[in-house]
C-alpha positions as CSV (number, residue, x, y, z in Angstrom):
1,X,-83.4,-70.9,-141.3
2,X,-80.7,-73.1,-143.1
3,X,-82.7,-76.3,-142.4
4,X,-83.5,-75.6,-138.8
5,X,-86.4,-73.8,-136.8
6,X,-86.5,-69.8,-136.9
7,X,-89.0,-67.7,-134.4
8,X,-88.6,-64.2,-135.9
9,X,-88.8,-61.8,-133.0
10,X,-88.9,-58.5,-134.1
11,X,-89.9,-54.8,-133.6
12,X,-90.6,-52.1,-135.9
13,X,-88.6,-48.9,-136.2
14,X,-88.1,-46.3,-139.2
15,X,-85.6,-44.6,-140.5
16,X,-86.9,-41.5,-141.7
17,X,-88.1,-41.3,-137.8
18,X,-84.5,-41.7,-136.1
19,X,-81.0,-39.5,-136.8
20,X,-78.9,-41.1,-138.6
21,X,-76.1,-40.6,-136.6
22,X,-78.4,-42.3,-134.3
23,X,-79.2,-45.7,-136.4
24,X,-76.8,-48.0,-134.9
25,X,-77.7,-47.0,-131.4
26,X,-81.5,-48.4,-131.3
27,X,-80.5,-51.2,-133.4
28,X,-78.1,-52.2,-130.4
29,X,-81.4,-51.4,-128.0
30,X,-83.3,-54.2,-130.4
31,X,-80.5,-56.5,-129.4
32,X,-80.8,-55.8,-125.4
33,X,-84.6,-56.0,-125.5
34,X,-84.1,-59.5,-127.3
35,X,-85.1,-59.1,-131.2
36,X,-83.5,-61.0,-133.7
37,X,-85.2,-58.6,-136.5
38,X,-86.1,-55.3,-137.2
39,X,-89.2,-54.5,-139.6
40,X,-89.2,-51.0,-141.3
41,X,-91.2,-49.9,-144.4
42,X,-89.8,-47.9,-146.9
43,X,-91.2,-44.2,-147.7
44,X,-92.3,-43.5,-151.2
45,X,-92.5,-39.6,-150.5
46,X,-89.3,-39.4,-148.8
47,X,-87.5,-40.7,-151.8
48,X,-89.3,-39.5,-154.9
49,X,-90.3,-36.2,-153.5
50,X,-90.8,-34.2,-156.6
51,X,-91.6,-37.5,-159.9
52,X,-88.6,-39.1,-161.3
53,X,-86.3,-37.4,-158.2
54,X,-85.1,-40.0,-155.9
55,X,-83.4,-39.4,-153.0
56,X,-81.4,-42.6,-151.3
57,X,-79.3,-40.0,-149.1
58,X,-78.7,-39.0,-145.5
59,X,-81.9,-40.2,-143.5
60,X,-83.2,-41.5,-146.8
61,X,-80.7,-43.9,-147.4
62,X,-82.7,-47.3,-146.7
63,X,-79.7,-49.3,-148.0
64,X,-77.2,-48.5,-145.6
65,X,-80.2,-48.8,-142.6
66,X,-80.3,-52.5,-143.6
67,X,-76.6,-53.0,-144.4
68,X,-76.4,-51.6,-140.6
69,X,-79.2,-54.1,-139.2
70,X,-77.1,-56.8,-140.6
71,X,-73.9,-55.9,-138.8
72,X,-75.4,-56.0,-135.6
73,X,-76.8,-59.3,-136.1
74,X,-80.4,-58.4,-136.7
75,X,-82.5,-59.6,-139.7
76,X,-85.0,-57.5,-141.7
77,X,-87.9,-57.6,-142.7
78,X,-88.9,-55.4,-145.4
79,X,-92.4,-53.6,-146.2
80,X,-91.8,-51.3,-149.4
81,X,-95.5,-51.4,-150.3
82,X,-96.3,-47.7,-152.0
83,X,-98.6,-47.9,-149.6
84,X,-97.6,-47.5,-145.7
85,X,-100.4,-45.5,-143.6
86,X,-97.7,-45.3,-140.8
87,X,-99.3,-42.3,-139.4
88,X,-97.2,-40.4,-142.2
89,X,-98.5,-37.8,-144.2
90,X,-100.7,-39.1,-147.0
91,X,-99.5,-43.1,-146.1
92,X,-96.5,-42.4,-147.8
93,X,-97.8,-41.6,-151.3
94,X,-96.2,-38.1,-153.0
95,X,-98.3,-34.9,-153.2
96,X,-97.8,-35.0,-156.7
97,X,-99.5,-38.3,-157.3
98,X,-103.0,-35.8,-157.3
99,X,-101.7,-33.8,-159.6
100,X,-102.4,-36.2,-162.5
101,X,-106.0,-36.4,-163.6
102,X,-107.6,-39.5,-163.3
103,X,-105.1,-40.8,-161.4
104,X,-106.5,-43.5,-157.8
105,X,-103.7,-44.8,-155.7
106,X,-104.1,-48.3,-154.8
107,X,-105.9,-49.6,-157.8
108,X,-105.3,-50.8,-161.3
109,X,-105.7,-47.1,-162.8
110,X,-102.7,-47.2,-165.3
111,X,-101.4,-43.6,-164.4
112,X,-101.0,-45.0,-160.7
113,X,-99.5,-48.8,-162.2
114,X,-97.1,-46.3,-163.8
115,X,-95.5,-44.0,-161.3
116,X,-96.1,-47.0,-158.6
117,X,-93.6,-49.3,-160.6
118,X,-91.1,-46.6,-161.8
119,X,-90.4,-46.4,-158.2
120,X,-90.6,-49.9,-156.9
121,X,-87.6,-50.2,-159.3
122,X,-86.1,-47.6,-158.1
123,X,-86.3,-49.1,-154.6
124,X,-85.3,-53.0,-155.9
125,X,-81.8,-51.5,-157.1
126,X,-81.4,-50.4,-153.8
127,X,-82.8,-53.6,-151.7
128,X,-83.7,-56.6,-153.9
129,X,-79.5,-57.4,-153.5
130,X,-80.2,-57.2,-149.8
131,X,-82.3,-60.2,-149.5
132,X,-81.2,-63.6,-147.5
133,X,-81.2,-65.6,-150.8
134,X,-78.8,-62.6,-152.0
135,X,-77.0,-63.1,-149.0
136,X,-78.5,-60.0,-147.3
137,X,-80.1,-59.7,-144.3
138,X,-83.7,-59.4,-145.7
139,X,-85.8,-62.5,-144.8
140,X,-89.2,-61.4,-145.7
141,X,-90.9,-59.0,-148.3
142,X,-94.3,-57.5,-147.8
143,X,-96.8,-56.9,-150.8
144,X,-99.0,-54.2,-150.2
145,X,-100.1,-53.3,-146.8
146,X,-103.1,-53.9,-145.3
147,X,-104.8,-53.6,-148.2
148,X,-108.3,-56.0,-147.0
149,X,-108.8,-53.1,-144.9
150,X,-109.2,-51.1,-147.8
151,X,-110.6,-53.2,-151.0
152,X,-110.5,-56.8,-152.3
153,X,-109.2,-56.9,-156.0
154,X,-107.5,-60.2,-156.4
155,X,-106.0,-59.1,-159.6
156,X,-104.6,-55.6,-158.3
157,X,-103.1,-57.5,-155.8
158,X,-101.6,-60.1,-158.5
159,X,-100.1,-57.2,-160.1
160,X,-98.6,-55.6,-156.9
161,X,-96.9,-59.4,-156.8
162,X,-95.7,-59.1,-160.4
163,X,-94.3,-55.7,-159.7
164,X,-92.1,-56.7,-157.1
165,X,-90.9,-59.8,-158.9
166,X,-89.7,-57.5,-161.7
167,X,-87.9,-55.3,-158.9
168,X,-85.7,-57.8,-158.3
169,X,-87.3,-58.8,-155.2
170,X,-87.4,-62.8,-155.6
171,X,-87.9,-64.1,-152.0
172,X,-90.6,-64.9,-149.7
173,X,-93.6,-62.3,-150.3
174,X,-96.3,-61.6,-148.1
175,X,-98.9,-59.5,-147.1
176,X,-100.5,-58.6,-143.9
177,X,-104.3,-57.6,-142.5
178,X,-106.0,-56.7,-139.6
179,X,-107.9,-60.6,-138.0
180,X,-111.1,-59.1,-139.1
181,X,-109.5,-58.1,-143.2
182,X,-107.4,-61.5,-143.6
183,X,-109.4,-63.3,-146.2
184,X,-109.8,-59.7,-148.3
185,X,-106.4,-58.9,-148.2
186,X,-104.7,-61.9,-148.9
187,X,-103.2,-63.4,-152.3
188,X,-103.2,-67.1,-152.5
189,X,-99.1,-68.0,-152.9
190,X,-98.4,-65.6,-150.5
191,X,-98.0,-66.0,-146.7
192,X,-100.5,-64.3,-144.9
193,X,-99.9,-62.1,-141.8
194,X,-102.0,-61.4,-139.7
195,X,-102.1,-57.8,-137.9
196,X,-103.6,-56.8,-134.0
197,X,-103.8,-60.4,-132.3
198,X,-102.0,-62.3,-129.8
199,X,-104.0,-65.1,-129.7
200,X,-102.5,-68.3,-131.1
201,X,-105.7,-70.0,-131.6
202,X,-107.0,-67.3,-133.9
203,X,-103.9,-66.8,-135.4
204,X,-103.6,-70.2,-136.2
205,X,-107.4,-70.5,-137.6
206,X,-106.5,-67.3,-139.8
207,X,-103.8,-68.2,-141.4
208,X,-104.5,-71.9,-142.2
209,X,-107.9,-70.7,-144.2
210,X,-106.1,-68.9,-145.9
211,X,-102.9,-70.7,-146.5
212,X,-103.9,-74.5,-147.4
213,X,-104.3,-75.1,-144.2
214,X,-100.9,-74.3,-142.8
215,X,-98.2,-71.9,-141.7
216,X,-95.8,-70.8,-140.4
217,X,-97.8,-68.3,-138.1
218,X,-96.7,-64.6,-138.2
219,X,-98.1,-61.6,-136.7
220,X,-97.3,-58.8,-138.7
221,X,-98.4,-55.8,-136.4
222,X,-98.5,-56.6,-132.6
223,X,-99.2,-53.4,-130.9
224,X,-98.1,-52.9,-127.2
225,X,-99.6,-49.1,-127.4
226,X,-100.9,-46.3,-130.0
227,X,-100.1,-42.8,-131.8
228,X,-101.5,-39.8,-130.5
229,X,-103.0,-36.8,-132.6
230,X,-103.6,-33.0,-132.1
231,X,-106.2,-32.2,-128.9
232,X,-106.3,-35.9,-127.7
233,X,-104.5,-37.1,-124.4
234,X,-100.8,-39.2,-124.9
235,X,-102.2,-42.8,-125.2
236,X,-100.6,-45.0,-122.5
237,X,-101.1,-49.0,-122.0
238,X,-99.0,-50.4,-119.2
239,X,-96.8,-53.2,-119.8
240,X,-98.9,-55.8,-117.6
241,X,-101.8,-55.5,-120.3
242,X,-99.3,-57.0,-123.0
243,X,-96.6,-59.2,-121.7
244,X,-99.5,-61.9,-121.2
245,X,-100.1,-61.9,-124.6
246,X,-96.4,-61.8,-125.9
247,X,-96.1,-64.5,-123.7
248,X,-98.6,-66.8,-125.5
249,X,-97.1,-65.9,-128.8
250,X,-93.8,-67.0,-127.9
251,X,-94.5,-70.3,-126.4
252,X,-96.7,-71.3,-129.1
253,X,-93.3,-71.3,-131.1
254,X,-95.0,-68.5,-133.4
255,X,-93.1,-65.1,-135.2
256,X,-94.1,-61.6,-133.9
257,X,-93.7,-58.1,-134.8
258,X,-94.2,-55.5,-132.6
259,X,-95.5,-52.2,-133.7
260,X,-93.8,-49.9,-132.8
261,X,-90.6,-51.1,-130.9
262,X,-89.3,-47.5,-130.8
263,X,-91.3,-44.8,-132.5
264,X,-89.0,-41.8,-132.6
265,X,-89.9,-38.5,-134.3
266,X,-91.7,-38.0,-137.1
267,X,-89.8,-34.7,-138.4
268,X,-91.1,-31.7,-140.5
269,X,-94.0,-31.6,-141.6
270,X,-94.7,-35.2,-142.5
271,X,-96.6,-36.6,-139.8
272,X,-100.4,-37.7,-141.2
273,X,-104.0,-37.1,-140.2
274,X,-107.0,-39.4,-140.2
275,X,-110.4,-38.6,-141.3
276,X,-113.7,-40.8,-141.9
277,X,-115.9,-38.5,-143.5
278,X,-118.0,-35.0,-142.6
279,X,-119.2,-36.9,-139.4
280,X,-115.8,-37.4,-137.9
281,X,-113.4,-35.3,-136.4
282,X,-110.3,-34.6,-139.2
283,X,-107.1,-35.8,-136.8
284,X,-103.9,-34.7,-137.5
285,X,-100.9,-36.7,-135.5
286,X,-98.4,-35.0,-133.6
287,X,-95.0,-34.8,-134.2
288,X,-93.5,-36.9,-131.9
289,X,-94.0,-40.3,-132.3
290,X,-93.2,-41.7,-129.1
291,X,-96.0,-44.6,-129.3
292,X,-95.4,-45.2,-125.2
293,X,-93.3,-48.0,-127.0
294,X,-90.7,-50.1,-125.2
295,X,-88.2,-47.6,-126.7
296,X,-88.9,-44.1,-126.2
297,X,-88.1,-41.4,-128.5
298,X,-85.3,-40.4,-127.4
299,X,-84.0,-44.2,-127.3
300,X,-84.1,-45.2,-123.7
301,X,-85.0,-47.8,-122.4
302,X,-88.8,-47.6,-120.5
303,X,-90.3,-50.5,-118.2
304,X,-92.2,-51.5,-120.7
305,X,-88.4,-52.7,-122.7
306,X,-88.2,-54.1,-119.0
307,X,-91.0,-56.4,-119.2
308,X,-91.1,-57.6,-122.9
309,X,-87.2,-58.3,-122.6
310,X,-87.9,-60.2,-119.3
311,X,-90.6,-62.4,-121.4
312,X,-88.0,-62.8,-124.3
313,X,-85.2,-63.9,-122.2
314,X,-87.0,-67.3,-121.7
315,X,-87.5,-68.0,-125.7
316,X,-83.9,-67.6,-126.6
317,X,-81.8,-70.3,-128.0
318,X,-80.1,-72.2,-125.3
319,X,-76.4,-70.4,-124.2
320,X,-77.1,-67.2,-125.7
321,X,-77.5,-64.7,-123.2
322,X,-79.5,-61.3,-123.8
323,X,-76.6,-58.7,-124.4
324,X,-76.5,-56.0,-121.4
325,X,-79.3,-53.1,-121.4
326,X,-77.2,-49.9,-122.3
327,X,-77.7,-46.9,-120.8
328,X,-79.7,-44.2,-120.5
329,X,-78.6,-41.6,-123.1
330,X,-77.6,-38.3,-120.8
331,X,-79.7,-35.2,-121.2
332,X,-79.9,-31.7,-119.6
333,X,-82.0,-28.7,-119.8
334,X,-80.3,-25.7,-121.0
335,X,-80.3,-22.3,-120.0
336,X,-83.4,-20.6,-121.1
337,X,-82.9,-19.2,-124.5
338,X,-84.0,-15.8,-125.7
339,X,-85.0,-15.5,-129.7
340,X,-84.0,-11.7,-129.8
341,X,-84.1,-11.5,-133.7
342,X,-87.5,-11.6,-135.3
343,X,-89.1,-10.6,-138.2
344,X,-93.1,-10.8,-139.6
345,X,-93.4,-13.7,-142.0
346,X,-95.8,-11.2,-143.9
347,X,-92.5,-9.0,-144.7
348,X,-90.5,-11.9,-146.4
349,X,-92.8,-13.4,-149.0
350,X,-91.4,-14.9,-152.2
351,X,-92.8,-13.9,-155.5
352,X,-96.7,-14.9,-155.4
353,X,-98.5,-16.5,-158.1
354,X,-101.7,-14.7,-159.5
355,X,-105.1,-16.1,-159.9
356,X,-108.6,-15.6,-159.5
357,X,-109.8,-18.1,-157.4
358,X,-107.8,-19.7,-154.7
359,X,-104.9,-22.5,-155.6
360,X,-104.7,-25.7,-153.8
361,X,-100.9,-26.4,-152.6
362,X,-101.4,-29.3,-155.4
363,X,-101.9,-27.0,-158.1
364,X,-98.7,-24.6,-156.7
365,X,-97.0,-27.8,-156.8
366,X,-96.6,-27.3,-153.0
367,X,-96.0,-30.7,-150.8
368,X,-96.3,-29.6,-147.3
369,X,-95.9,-26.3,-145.2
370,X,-98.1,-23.2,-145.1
371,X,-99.2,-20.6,-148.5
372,X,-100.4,-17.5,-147.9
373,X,-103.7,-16.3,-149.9
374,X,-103.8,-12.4,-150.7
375,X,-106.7,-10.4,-152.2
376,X,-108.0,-7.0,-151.5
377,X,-111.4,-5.7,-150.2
378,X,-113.1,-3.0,-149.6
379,X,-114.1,-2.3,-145.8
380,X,-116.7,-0.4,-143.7
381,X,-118.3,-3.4,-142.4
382,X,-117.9,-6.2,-140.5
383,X,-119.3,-9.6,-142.2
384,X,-118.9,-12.6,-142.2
385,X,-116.1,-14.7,-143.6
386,X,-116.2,-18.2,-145.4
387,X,-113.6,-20.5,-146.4
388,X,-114.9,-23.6,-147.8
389,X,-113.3,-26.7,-147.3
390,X,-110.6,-25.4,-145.7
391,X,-107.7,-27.8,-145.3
392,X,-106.2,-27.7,-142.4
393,X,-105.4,-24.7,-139.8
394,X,-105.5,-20.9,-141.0
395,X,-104.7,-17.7,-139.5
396,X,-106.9,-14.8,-140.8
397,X,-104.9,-11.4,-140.7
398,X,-106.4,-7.5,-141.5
399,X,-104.1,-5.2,-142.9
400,X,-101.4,-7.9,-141.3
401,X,-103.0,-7.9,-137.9
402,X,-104.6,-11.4,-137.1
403,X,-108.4,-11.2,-136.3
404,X,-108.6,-15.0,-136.0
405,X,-108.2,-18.5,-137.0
406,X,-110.3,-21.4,-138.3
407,X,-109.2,-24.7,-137.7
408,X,-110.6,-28.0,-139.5
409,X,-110.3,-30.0,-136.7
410,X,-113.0,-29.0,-134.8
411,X,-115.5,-27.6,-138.4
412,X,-114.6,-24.3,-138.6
413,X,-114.9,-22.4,-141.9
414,X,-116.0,-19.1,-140.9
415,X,-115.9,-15.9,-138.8
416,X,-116.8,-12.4,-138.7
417,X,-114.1,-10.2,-139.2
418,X,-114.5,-6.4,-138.7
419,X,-113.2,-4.2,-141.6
420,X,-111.7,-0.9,-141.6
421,X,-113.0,1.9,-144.0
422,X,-111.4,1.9,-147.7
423,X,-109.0,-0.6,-149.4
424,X,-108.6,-3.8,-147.3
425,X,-105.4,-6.5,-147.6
426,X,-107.3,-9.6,-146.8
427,X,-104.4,-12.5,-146.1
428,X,-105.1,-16.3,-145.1
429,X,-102.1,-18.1,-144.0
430,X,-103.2,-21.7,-144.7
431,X,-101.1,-24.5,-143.1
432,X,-101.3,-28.6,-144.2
433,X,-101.7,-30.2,-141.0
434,X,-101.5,-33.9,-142.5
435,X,-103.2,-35.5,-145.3
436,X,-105.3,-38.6,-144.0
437,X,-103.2,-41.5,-144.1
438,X,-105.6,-44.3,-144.0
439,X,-109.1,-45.4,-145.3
440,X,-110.9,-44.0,-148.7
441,X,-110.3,-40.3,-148.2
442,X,-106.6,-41.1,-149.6
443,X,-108.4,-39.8,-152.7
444,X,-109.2,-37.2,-151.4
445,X,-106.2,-34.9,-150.0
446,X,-106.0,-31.9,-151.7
447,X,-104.5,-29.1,-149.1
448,X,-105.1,-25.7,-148.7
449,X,-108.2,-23.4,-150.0
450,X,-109.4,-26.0,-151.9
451,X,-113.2,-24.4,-153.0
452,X,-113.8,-20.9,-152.4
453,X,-113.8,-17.9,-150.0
454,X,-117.1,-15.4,-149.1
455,X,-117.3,-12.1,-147.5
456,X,-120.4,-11.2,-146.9
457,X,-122.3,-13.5,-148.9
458,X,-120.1,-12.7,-152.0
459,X,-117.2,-14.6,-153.7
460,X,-114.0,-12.9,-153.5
461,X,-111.8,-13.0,-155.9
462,X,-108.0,-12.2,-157.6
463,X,-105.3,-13.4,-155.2
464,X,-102.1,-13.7,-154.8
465,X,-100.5,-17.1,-153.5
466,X,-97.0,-16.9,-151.6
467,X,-95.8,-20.6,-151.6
468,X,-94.0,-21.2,-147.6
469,X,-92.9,-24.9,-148.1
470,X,-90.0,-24.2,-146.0
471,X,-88.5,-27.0,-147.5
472,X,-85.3,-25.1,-146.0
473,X,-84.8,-23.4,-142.8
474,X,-86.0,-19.7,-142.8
475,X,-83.4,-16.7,-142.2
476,X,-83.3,-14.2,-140.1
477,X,-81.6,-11.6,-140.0
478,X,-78.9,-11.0,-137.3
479,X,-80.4,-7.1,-137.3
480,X,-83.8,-8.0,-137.5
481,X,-86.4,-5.1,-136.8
482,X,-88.7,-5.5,-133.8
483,X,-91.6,-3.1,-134.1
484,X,-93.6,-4.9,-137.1
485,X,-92.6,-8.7,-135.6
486,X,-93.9,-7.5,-131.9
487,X,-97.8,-7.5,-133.5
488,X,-100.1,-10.2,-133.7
489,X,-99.2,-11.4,-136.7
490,X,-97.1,-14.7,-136.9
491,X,-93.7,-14.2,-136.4
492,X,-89.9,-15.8,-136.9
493,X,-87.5,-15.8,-133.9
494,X,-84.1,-17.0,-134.0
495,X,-80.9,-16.7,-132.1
496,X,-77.7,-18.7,-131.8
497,X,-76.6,-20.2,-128.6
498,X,-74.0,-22.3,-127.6
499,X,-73.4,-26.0,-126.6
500,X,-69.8,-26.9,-124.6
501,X,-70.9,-31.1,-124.8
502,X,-74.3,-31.7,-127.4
503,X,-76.6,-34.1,-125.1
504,X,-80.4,-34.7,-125.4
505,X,-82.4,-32.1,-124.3
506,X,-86.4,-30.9,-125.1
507,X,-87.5,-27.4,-125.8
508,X,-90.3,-26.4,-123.4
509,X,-92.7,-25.1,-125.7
510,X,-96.1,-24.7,-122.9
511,X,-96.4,-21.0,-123.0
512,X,-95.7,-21.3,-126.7
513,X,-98.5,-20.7,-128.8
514,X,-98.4,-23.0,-132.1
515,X,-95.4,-23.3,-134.8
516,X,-92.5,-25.2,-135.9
517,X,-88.8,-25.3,-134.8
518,X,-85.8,-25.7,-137.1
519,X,-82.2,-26.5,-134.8
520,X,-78.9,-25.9,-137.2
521,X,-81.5,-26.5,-140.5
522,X,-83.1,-29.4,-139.3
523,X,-86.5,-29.2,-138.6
524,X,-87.4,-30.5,-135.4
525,X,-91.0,-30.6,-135.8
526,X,-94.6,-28.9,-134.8
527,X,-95.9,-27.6,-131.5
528,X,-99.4,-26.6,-130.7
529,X,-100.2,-25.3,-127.1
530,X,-103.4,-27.9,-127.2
531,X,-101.5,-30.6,-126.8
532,X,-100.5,-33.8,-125.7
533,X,-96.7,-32.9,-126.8
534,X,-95.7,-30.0,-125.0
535,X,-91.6,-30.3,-125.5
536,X,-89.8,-31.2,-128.6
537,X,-87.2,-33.3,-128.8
538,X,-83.9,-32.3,-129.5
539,X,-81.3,-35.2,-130.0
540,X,-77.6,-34.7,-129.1
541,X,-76.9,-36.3,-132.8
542,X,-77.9,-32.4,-134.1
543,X,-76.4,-30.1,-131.5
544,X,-73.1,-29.2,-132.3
545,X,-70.1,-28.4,-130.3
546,X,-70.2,-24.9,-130.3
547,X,-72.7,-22.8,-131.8
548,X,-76.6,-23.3,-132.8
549,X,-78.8,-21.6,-134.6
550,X,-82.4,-22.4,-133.6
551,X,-85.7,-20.5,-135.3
552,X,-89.3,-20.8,-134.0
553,X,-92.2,-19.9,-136.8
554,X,-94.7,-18.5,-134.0
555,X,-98.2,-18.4,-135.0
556,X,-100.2,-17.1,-132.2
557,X,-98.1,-15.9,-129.6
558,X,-95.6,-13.6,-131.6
559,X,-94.3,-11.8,-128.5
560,X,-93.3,-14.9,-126.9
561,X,-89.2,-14.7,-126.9
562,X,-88.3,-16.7,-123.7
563,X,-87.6,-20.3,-125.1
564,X,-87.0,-22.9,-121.8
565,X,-85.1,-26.4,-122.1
566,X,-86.3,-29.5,-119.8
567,X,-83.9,-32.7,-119.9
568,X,-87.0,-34.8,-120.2
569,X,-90.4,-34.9,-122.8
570,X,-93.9,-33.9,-121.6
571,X,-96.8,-35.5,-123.1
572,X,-99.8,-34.9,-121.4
573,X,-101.6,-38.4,-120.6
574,X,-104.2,-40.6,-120.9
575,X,-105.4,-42.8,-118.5
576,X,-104.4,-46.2,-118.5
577,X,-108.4,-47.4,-118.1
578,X,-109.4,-45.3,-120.3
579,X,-106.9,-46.1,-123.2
580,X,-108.7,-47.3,-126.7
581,X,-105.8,-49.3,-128.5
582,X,-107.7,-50.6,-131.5
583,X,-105.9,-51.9,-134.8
């Protein structure tokens, strides 16, 4: 840097995943842990949502994010691949990408080479005048990501370098692999990065084979912990597993990343899944992306921060002192809350579309969300029903009364459902639980009733599809009738409450069944009564002084009304011995 040596310590930490209101607060927490860098990627499905709509606003504004990084004295380092994985719904990549034929992500396919650099433009007017040799605060830009982990084309990887020259981005490009994925993933000209080591020897080995036999040495992806998914314990790794190995790092004079430094929250409905084919469990990721990282999502400061900043403190430049730990953000539990107004989501559809077989959310030009499937039937019986290849969660209703679910995650795709006499209204309430983020079923990640459905052997056909992105918060009415909502159908309650001081607080959601929670229009997130999360987070940043309005979409437990706060998360947890933290 400027001529002399530079040891980039940094931590990751997203945008998207943090309140804005809340930026400049964990950027301050980089500083008392010891970073002199923050790494984010950039979302390609936050920003062009719907093709040729961009959105560099609010949370989405990237620009400002770095601007911000800069004025607390912290460099950047900048991953705007299309490409993320991330644990974020489809690895960043639009929903609409599959709705052009022919079109495969991460390849030369000139559909993809089209939309990919339309928006890589897009994101160089915003960034490219941020780099350091722009006199911004970006040092480094990555190509790609982990893309040896995923193919080996030399010359798709030439024209993802191209691309970003012609952004604007002029700097110092480079890309970054797991050890095992160095030599596939790498371009030659480019710095290679290495991903899930702390081992200078091997780090050192890696990236002079592939580097003319020199460095600098940078581990891209250093990860002190791991993401949890649907039905799986909260992954925990104590500090004293990792400090050795940050350690070694450090005093080998080499640059780390650690993934993640603070996780946050990965709002709506954008978390992702994985999924490795019809032997392997589909795995959708929770909402909150706590990571057991040295931050924790609500932006404290855990042991963990504890420990790595105690290991930093002994790498810093000579006279500069690590700036004082803040503190711990206050947070309450509130009284418990009663959602008095409800309403049956069956009795607020919007206007369906018609067809005769089943419509993927792709072909409804639906990103995320839920759609309800309608048809009629005639009754008498009970059989058995079939969807195929349904993707994700469903709840099967009779004449609006659920009779049960099927869920992807553990194979489901059928039941028998008994039918009364005459004219039946058959309704599937589908719900995208995450498209796979990671691996070669990215081309595959279609949502919804993507085949057919059986009754009894035979295909049913002529239905009605009532889009529920809820891209906004739902209404309900102040007056809203009781009798239809108290059934077991799924159900909307809402109520307003008030706040005399906002502070952090959780909702308690155990004897909640599974839905989503919006809090004055922002959504908050999913919870699911499997677990690990069992509380969602609600940050100060988004109460208001004053009034609330807060609205639960219950699936399963629609007479559920009492809503408990806690002033602290629950994540139900795995075993430190038993952890698996694998790159």
């Amino acid at each position: 840097m400027d001529g002399k040596p530079f040891q980039m310590i940094s931590g990751e930490l997203h945008y998207p995943r943090i309140p804005r209101e809340a930026w400049r607060a964990r950027l301050k927490m980089a500083k008392a842990m010891g970073l002199n860098t923050i790494g984010t990627y950039v979302f390609w499905n936050a920003h062009e949502p719907q093709p040729g709509r961009y959105d560099f606003t609010g949370n989405n504004d990237v620009a400002a994010f770095v601007k911000m990084a800069q004025q607390e004295d912290l460099w950047v380092i900048l991953r705007p691949s299309p490409y993320v994985c991330a644990e974020w719904e489809f690895g960043g990549y639009p929903y609409w990408l599959q709705n052009v034929p022919g079109l495969k992500v991460r390849s030369q396919e000139p559909q993809y080479v089209a939309a990919y650099t339309r928006y890589l433009q897009a994101v160089g007017k915003q960034l490219a005048p941020l780099q350091v040799n722009h006199g911004g605060p970006i040092l480094m830009v990555q190509v790609e990501n982990e893309y040896g982990s995923y193919g080996s084309d030399k010359q798709y990887l030439a024209l993802n370098k191209k691309l970003f020259e012609q952004a604007g981005f002029d700097g110092l490009l480079y890309t970054c692999d797991p050890v095992r994925d160095v030599a596939a993933g790498h371009l030659d000209g480019l710095l290679p990065a290495v991903n899930g080591t702390d081992k200078p020897s091997q780090i050192r080995q890696l990236v002079r084979a592939n580097h003319h036999g020199q460095g600098p040495y940078y581990v891209a992806e250093w990860y002190p912990a791991w993401f949890d998914w649907w039905g799986a314990p909260h992954h925990t790794v104590p500090a004293s597993k990792y400090t050795p190995g940050l350690d070694s790092v450090l005093k080998a004079g080499m640059s780390i990343n650690m993934y993640m430094f603070h996780g946050g929250s990965t709002r709506g409905f954008l978390n992702g899944a994985n999924y490795k084919g019809d032997s392997s469990h589909y795995e959708p990721q929770i909402s909150s992306y706590d990571y057991d990282a040295p931050l924790d999502e609500a932006g404290n400061a855990t042991p963990k921060f504890m420990a790595f900043r105690q290991v930093i403190a002994k790498y810093r430049p000579a006279g500069q002192p690590l700036p004082p730990v803040p503190a711990a953000r206050p947070s309450a539990a509130l009284p418990v809350l009663q959602l008095t107004r409800a309403t049956s989501l069956v009795d607020q559809l919007p206007k369906p579309v018609a067809n005769a077989t089943p419509l993927t959310f792709e072909a409804l030009k639906q990103a995320y969300g839920f759609v309800l499937y309608r048809s009629t039937v005639t009754g008498g019986s009970t059989q058995t029903l079939k969807v195929a290849d349904l993707r994700d969660y469903a709840i099967v209703l009779v004449n609006g009364q659920r009779v049960g679910t099927l869920d992807r995650r553990l194979k489901q795709d059928s039941l028998r459902v008994a039918l009364p006499a005459g004219k039946v209204q058959l309704d599937i309430l589908v719900e995208n639980l995450g498209r796979v983020n990671f691996g070669v079923y990215l081309l595959q990640n279609t949502k919804g009733i993507t085949k057919s459905v059986h009754l009894g052997g035979r295909e049913v056909k002529e239905w009605r599809m009532y889009g529920l992105p809820f891209d906004l918060a739902p209404a309900v009415a102040k007056a809203a009738a009781q009798a239809r909502a108290a059934t077991s159908g799924p159900v909307l309650r809402s109520n307003t409450f008030t706040v005399a001081q906002p502070v952090d607080t959780y909702l308690d959601l155990r004897q909640w069944g599974k839905g989503c929670v919006w809090l004055n229009g922002h959504n908050l997130g999913r919870y699911w009564a499997i677990g690990p999360q069992q509380t969602i987070y609600v940050p100060a940043e988004w109460l208001k002084k004053g009034a609330n309005t807060i609205t639960v979409l219950e699936l399963l437990k629609p007479r559920q009304a009492a809503l408990p706060f806690l002033n602290h998360a629950i994540l139900s947890e795995l075993q430190p011995a038993a952890a698996s933290i694998q790159p």
